[in-house]
N, C-alpha and C positions, 0 to 999 in steps of 0.2 A: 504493500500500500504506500501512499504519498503521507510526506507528514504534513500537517495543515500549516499553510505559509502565516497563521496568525498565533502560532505558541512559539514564544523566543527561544532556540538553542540553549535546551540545561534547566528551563523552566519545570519545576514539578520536583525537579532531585534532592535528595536527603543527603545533609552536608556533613551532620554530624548528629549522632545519637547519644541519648544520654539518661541513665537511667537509677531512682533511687529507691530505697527500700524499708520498711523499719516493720517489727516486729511488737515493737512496745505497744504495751494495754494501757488505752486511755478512757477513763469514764467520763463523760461529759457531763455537763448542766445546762441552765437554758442559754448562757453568752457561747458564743462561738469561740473555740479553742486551739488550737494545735494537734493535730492527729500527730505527729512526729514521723511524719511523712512529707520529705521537701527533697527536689532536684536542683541544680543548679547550669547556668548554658551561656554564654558569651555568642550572641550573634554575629555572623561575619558580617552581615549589611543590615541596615537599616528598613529596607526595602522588605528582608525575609518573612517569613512567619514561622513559628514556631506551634508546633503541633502536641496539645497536651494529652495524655492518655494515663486513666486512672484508675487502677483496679483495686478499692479501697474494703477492706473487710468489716463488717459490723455487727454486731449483735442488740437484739431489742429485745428486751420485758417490757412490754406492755407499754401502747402509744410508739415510740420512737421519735426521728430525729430527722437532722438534714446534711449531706457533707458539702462544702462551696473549694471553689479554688483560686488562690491569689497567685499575682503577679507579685513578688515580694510585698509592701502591703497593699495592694487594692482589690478588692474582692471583681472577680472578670467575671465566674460563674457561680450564678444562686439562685435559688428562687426567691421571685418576685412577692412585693407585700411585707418583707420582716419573716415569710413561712419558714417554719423550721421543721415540717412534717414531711419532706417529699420520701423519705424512707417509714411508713406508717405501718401500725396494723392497728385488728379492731381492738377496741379501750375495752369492749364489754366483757373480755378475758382476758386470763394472763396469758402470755405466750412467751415463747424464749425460740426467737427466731436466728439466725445467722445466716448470711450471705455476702456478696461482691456488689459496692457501688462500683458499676464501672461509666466512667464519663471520659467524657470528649470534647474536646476544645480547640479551634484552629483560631491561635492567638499572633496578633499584628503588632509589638512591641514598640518597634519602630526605636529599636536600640542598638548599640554595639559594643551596651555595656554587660555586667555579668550580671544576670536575672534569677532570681531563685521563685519555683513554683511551689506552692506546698497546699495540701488540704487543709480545714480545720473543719470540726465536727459541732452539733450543737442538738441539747435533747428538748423534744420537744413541750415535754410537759413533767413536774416530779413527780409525779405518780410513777413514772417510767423507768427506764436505764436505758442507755443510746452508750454501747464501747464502740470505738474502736479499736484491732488487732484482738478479739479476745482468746484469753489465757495465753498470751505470746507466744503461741502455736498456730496462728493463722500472720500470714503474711501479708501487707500491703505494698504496691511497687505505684512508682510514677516515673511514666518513658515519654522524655522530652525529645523534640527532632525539628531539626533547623532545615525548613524547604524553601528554595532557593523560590522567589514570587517575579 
């Protein structure tokens, strides 16, 4: 096939990857906290984006929480309104659920300085428990990737 004369030569390419880890148990409350999950990445141009991907581990008794992700501090991904619920279940039982947030983010920095991404977790109500990593036997990772734009 032809390649389409309107994508620039190198457009699309992954420059450099980068990837972080953490295993620590974090119990949350209702403010937004630190999951102890944070990458860091040096973009070569300003122009690039950076592509955030986050397989975040959690566990919920009852009600639950929400995970967001910053650009060292500015909150890029969250849900909207103050909600701290987008990882829920029903209130009218207890439950002790565990899973993977996994999210997505195709972030425009428009830097060339060194950027650190990191989650932070937050519960949604006290009746509950909202962990992150729990019994530091479940792993969380976040893989950073600088795409040439």
């Amino acid at each position: 096939g032809t390649i389409p004369t309107s994508v620039a030569p190198g457009k699309g390419k992954i420059l450099q990857v980068v990837q972080g880890e953490t295993t620590s148990l974090v119990s949350h409350t209702s403010s937004y906290a630190d999951t102890g999950l944070s990458a860091s990445i040096t973009p070569s141009s300003t122009s690039n984006k950076i592509l955030v991907q986050v397989s975040q581990h959690f566990r919920i008794e009852r009600y639950g929480g929400a995970i967001r992700i910053l650009r060292d501090s500015t909150s890029i991904f969250e849900a909207g309104n103050n909600q701290n619920y987008q990882l829920y279940s029903d209130p009218s039982a207890t439950v002790n659920y565990r899973d993977y947030a996994c999210l997505n983010y195709l972030d425009n920095p428009s830097s060339t300085s060194a950027i650190t991404y990191k989650t932070q977790g937050s519960r949604h109500n006290s009746g509950g428990v909202f962990i992150t990593q729990d019994d530091n036997i479940y792993k969380s990772t976040i893989t950073l990737m600088e795409i040439v734009a």
